[in-house]
C-alpha positions as CSV (number, residue, x, y, z in Angstrom):
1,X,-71.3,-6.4,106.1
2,X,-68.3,-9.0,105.9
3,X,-69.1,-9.6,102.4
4,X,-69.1,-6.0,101.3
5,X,-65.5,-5.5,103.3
6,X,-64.2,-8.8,101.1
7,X,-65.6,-6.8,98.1
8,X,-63.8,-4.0,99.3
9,X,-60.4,-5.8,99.9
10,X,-60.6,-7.4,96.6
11,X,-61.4,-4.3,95.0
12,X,-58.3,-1.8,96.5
13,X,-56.3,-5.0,96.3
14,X,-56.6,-5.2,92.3
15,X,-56.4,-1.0,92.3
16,X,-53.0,-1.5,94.2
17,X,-51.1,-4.2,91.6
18,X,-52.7,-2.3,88.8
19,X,-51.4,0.7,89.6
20,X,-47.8,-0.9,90.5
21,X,-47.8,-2.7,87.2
22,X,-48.5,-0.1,85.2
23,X,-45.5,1.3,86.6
24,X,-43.1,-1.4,86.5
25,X,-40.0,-0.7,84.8
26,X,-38.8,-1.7,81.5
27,X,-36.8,-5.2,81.7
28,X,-32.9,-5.6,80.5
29,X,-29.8,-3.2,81.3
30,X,-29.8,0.1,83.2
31,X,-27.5,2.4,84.5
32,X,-28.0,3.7,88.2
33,X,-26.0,6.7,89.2
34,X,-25.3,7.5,93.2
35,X,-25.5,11.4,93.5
36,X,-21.9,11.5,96.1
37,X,-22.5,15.5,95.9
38,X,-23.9,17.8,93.8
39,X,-21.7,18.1,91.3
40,X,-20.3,14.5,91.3
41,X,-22.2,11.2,90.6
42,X,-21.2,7.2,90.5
43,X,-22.7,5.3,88.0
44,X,-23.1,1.4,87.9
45,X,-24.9,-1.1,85.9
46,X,-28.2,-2.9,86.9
47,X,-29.9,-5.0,85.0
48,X,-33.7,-5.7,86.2
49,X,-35.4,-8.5,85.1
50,X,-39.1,-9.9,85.6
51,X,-40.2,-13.1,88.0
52,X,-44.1,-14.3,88.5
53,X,-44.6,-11.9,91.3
54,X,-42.3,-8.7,91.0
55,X,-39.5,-7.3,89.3
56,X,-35.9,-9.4,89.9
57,X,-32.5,-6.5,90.0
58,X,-29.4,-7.5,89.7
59,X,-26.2,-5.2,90.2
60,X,-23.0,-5.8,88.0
61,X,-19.3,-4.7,88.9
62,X,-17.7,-6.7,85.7
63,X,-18.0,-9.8,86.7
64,X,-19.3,-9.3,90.1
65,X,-23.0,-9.9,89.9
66,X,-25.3,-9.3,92.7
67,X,-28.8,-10.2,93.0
68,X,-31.0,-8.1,95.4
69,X,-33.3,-9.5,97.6
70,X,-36.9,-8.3,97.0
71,X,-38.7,-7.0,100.4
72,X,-42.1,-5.2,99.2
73,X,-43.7,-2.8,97.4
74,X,-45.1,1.0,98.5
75,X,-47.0,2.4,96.0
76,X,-44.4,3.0,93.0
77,X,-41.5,2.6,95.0
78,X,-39.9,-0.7,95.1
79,X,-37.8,-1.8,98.2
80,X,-34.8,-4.1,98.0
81,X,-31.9,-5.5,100.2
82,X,-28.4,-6.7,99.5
83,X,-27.8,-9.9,100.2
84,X,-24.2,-9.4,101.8
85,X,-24.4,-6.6,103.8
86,X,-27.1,-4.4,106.2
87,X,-28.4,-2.2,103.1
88,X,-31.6,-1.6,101.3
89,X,-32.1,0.0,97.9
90,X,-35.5,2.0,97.8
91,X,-36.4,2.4,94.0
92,X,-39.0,5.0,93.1
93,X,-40.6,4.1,89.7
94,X,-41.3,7.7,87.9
95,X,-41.9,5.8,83.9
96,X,-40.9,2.7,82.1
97,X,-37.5,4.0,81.9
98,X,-36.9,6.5,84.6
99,X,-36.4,5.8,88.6
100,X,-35.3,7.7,91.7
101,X,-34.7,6.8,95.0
102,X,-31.4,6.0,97.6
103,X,-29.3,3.9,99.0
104,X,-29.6,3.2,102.7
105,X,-26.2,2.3,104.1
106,X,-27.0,0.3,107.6
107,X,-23.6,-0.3,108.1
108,X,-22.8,3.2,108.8
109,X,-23.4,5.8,111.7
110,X,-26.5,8.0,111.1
111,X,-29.2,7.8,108.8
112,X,-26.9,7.0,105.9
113,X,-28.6,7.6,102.7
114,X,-27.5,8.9,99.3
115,X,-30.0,10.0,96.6
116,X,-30.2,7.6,93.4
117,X,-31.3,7.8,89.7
118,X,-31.3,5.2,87.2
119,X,-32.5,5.2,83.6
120,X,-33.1,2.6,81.1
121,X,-30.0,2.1,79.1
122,X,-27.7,-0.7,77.1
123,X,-24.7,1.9,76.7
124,X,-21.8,2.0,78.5
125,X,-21.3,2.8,82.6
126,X,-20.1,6.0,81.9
127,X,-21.5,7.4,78.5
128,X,-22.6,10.6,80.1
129,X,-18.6,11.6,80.4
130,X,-17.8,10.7,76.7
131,X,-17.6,13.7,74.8
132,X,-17.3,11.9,71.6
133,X,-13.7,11.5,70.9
134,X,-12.4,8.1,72.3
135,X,-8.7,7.8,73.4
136,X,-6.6,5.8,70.9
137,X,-4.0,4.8,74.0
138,X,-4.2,1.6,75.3
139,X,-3.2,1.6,79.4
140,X,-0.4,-0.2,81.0
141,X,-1.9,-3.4,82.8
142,X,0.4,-2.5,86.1
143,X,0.4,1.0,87.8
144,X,2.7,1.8,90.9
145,X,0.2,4.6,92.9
146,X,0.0,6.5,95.6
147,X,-3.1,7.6,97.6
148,X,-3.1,11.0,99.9
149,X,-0.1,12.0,98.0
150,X,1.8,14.2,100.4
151,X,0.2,13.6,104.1
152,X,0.4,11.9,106.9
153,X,-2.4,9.3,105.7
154,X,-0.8,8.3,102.1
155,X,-0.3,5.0,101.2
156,X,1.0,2.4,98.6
157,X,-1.5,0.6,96.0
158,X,-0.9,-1.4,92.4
159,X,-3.7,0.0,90.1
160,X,-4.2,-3.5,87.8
161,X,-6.2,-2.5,84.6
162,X,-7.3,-4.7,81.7
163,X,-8.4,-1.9,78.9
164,X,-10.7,-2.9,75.2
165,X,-11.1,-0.6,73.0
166,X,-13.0,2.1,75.5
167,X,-14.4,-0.2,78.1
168,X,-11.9,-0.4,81.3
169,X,-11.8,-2.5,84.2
170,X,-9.6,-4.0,87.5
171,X,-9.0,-3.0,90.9
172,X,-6.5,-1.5,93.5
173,X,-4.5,-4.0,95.8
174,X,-3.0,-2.0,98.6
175,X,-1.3,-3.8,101.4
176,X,-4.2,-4.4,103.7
177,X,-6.9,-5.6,100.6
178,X,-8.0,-4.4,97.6
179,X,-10.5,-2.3,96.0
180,X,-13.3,-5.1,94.7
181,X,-14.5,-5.2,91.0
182,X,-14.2,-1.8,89.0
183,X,-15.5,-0.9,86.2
184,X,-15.9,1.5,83.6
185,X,-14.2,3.8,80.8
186,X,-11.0,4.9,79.3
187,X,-12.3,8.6,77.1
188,X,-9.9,10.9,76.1
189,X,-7.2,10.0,77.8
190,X,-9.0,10.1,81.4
191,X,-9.8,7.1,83.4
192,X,-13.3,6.5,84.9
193,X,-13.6,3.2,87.4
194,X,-16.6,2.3,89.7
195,X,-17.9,-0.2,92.1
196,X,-21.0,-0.3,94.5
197,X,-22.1,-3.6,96.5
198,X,-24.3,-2.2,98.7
199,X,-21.5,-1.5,101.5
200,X,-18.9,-0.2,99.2
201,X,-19.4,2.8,96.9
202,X,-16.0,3.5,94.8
203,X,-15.2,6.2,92.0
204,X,-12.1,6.8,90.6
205,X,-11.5,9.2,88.2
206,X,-7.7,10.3,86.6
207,X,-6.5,12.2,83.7
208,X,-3.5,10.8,81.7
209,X,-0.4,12.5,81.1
210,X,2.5,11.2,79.7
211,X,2.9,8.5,81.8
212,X,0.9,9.5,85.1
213,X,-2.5,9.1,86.2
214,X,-3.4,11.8,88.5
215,X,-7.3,11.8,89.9
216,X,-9.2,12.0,93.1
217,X,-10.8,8.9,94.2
218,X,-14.3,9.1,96.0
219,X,-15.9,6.2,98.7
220,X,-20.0,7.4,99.4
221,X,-20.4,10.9,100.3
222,X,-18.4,10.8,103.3
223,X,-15.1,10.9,101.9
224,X,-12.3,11.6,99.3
225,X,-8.8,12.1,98.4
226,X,-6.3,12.5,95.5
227,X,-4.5,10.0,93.9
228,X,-1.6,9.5,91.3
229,X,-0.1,6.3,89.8
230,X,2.8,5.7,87.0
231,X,3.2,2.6,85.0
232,X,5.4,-0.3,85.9
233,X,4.9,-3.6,85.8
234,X,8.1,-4.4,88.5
235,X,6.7,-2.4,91.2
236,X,5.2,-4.7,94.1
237,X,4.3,-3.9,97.6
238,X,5.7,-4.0,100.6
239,X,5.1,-7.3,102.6
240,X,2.9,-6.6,105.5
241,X,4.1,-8.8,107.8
């Protein structure tokens, strides 16, 4: 009897990796994409890579690069934490080159979760908004901006971009932090800037006009608000103390 149950245990053991490997997804860059709402998604690089026992994922903001902590496997679906903060990325593999899944958010009130898809993919962050005509304007380095523009809750930032060609990236300093490692596009003549760390989940998006950026800037699903911003490279902010 015990040596049938080893046979047994062997024998859904072997079924179990088989079937996970035959799954695994395809190594190299990817491009993950947080579903905020149903119209509105924020997409970020990851770059999965393979290691003796399971598949290694890393998650880039420019030069941010973030290597996730492998927990386990559940059938297909692959279960990993940040290393930095109280979150866990649950990774369904549907193909070689297709995965769905969410984002659990621990830090947060609630069952925080947001759906996420990902394909295979060595183009850039935000491909899916290029309509095929890519802006020939090259963006100031320094923006003086505003956030909440007309309410009680608006305040001061400096937008600091550094563009090539279409690729964009920088942050927001405002006068209590800044807005971590963005990254993304410049397409005709509207801005697209991401970050996601497993805590944070930024996306800004502004059309150009003249001289003004005017957008709405998004963090998770829980909230958002408009922003503008005008070049100048004089402007600084207000010291806090």
């Amino acid at each position: 009897m015990r040596y049938k149950a080893y046979i047994f245990l062997y024998f859904f053991t072997f079924l179990f990796q088989y079937s996970t490997a035959a799954t695994m997804p395809k190594t190299g860059f990817w491009i993950g994409k947080l579903e905020l709402n149903s119209t509105t998604d924020l997409p970020f690089r990851m770059v999965f890579g393979k290691t003796d026992e399971h598949i290694r994922v890393q998650i880039r903001n420019g030069d941010e690069q973030i290597n996730l902590t492998y927990i386990t496997s559940i059938g297909d679906t692959l279960v990993y934490s940040f290393p930095e903060f109280d979150a866990d990325l649950y990774l369904y593999v549907q193909s070689k080159k297709n995965i769905n899944g969410y984002w659990h958010n621990k830090n947060r009130k609630g069952y925080y979760t947001v759906p996420l898809k990902a394909h295979y993919c060595e183009g850039e962050i935000f491909e899916c908004q290029n309509t095929g005509t890519k802006s020939t304007k090259h963006l100031s380095k320094k923006w003086r901006t505003e956030f909440s523009p007309g309410t009680n809750e608006s305040f001061p930032a400096i937008g600091l971009f550094e563009q090539n060609q279409s690729s964009l990236s920088g942050t927001f300093l405002t006068e209590t932090g800044d807005y971590r490692y963005l990254d993304g596009n410049f397409y005709d003549d509207k801005l697209y800037l991401s970050c996601f760390d497993g805590s944070h989940a930024f996306l800004f998006i502004a059309d150009l006009k003249n001289d003004t950026l005017k957008g709405v800037f998004h963090s998770g699903k829980h909230y958002q608000t408009d922003w503008f911003a005008v070049a100048d490279e004089t402007y600084e902010l207000t010291d806090p103390n």
